[in-house]
N, C-alpha and C positions, 0 to 999 in steps of 0.2 A: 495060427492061434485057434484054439478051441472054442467051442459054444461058452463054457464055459467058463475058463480065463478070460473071455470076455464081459464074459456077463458079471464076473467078479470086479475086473475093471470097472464098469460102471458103476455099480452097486458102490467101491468106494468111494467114484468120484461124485456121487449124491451124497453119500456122508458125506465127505468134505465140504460140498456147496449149501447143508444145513444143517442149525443146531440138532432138528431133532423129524425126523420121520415116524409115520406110520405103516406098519407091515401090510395094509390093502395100499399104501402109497406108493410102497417101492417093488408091490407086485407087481401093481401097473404099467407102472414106468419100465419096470425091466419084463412085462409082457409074460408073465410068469405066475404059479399061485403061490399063498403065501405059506408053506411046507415049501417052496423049493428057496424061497428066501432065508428062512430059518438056515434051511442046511448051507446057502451061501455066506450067513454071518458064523456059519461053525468053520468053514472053509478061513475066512478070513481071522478068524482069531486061533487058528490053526499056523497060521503063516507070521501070529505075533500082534496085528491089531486089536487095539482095545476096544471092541464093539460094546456096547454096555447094551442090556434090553429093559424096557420096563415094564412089567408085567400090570394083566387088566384090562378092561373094555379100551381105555385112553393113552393104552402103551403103544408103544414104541422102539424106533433104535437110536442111538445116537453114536459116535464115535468118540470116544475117551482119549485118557493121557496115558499117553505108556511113557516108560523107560528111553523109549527111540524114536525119533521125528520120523514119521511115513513118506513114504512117495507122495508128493504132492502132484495132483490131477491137473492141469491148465487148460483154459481157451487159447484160444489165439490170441484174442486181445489180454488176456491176464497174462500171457506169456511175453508179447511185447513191451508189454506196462512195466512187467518188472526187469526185464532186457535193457530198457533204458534207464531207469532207476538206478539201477545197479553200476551203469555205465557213468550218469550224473555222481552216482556215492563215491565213486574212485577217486576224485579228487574233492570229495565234499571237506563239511567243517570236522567230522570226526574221526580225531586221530586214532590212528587203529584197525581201523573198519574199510582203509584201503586194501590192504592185500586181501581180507576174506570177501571184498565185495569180488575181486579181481577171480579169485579162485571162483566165487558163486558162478560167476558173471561166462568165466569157462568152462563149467558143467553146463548152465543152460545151453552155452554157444552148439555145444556139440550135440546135445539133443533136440535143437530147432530145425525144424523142415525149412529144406533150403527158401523155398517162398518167404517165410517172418525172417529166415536170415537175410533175406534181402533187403526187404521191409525196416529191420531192426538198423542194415549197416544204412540205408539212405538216410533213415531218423539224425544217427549219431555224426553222420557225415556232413546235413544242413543245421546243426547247431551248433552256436557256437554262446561260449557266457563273457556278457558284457557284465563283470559285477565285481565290488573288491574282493579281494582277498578274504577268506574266513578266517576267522579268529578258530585256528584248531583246538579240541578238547580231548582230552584221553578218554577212549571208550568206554574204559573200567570206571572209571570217575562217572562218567554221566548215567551207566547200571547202575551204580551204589547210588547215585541223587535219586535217579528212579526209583526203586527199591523200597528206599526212604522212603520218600514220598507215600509210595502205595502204602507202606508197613505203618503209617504214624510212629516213624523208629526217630526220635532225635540224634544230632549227630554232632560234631566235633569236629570245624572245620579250621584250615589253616589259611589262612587269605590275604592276598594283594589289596590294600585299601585303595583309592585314586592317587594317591601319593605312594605308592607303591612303597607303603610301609606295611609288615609283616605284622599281623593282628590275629588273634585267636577269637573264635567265635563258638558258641552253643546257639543251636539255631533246634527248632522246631518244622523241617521241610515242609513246603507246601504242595507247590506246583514248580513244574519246568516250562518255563517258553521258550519259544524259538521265535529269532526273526528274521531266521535264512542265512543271517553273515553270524549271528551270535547268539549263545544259549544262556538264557537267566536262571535262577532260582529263586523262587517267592519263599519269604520263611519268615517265622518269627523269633526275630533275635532275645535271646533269654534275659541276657547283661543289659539290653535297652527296654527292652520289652516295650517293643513297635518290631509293628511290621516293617522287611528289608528285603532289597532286593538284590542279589550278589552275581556278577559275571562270573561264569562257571569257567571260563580260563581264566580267572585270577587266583581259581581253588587250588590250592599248591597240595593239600590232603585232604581229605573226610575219609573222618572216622564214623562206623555205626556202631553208639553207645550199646546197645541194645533194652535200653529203655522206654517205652511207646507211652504215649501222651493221648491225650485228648481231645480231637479235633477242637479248635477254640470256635464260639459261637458268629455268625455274620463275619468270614472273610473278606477280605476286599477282593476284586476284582481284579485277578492276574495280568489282563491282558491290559487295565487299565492302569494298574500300577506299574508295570513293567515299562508302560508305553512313557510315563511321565518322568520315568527315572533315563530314559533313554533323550527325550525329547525337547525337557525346560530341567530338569535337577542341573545336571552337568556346566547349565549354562550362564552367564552375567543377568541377560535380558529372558524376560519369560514376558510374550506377547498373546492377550486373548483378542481375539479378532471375529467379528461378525461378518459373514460373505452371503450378500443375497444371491447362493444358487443353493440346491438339494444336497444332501450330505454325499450321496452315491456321487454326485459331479464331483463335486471337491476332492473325496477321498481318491478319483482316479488321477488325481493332480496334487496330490499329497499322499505320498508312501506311510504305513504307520511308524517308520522308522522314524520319519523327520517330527510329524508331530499327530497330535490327537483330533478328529474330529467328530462333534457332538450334532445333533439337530436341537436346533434352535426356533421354533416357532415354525415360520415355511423355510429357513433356509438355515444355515451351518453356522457353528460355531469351532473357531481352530485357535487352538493351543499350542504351541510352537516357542521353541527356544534359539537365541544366540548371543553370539561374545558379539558381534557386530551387530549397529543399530543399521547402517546403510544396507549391509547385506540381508539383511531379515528386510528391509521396506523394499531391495527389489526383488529378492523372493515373492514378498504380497502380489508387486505389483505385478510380474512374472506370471503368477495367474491367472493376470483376462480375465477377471470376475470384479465384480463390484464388493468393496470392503470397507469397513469401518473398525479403526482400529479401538478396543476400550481399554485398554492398557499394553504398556506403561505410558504415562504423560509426555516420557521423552519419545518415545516412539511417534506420536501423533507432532507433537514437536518439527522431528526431522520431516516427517511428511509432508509439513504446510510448510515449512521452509523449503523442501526441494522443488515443491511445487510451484513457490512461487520465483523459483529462481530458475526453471523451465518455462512457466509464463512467461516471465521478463525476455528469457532468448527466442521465443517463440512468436514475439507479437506481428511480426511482419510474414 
């Protein structure tokens, strides 16, 4: 390889690794004056790169958008990061995006110095997922939520209710969460007009109206709404519970799947749902923490009753 060609490699893989350089910056870096920089960004926008300059004491270069995605530059570790990634997406939650992770996943294989190939096969070889099943979503479905979303574009969607009755909705897209096994959409439903929160595999279609809206003022909190509709909505019993430990302990013994938790003065505050009263109190008890339950009434209920009916077998 030439002085050169090299020096061009580099040059792009600093683009790449920031939004925006200075021509005494990337003289430096590539040990060079700034006339032989210039004529490296004509070289590279020669070969198709969209180098943009900005002229002036406080210009600069930056790398633009073209037509065609560039050679992307990697580290080692950026290289493995996305080696494994890619290997996790293959059977991830999103349908579609197997086979292209698969093809990605074979272009990297074959450009990795055999050392990260090694590297990469020990990673994929000591893991293994303990986890349910994902709830799969079609890829084009979750671009179009996205999309939305970013566009303020309202949409037209066709959906599975809990009772998997066939409903029409106009929604106002918010945000999408994830919670590893399943993708939500926060939105504001036009017909109720309240905030809602919809499982993105129960979308059967979305349409983009292509009419854009107005972000509405003070949204609720995605990850707080999402968490409530996943956690106590679904459920008979909706228990709040005071736990004298730090919120960080709790939460590492409470996924945000199962339920919410707040700080409460010195210690936590958890919000948790069930059809079952006995299985939520030994869930509580489950957690080796000191608790005080403040609703519901029957929850506290069953606790003093089990407890006393544990005393009673226990006094000897």
């Amino acid at each position: 390889m030439t002085d050169t060609a090299r020096r061009l490699l580099q040059l792009l893989s600093l683009l790449q690794r920031r939004a925006r350089w200075g021509g005494p910056e990337l003289a430096e870096r590539l040990g060079v004056t700034t006339r032989t920089v210039r004529r490296d960004v004509d070289r590279l926008r020669s070969l198709g790169y969209p180098v943009d300059a900005e002229p002036g004491v406080d210009g600069g270069y930056r790398l633009g958008t073209g037509a065609d995605l560039p050679p992307l530059l990697l580290d080692d570790d950026e290289a493995t990061a996305i080696a494994v990634a890619l290997g996790v997406s293959t059977g991830g939650a999103v349908r579609g995006l197997e086979q292209p992770s698969l093809a990605a996943l074979a272009k990297l294989d074959r450009v990795l110095p055999a050392r990260l190939r090694r590297e990469v096969g020990s990673l994929r070889a000591s893991v293994v997922t303990l986890a349910p099943p994902a709830d799969e979503v079609d890829a084009d479905l979750l671009v179009t939520l996205a999309q939305a979303c970013d566009g303020s574009e309202r949409l037209a969607l066709s959906y599975l209710d809990r009772q998997d009755r066939a409903t029409d909705r106009r929604v106002e897209p918010y945000r999408l969460v994830s919670t590893g096994r399943r993708w939500y959409l926060l939105a504001h439903d036009l017909d109720r007009d309240d905030w809602r929160t919809f499982r993105v595999d129960r979308v059967r279609a979305a349409r983009r109206t292509g009419h854009r809206f107005a972000p509405r003022p003070d949204p609720p909190d995605p990850l707080a709404l999402v968490g409530d509709a996943i956690t106590t909505a679904p459920y008979r019993h909706r228990a709040v519970v005071v736990i004298a430990a730090p919120p960080e302990v709790v939460r590492a013994r409470v996924p945000p799947t199962v339920g919410r938790v707040e700080r409460d003065g010195e210690g936590a505050r958890l919000t948790v749902g069930s059809d079952d009263l006995a299985a939520l109190a030994g869930h509580l008890v489950a957690l080796d923490l000191p608790f005080e339950v403040l609703e519901p009434e029957a929850l506290r209920a069953h606790l003093r009753a089990t407890g006393r009916r544990l005393t009673a077998a226990h006094r000897r």
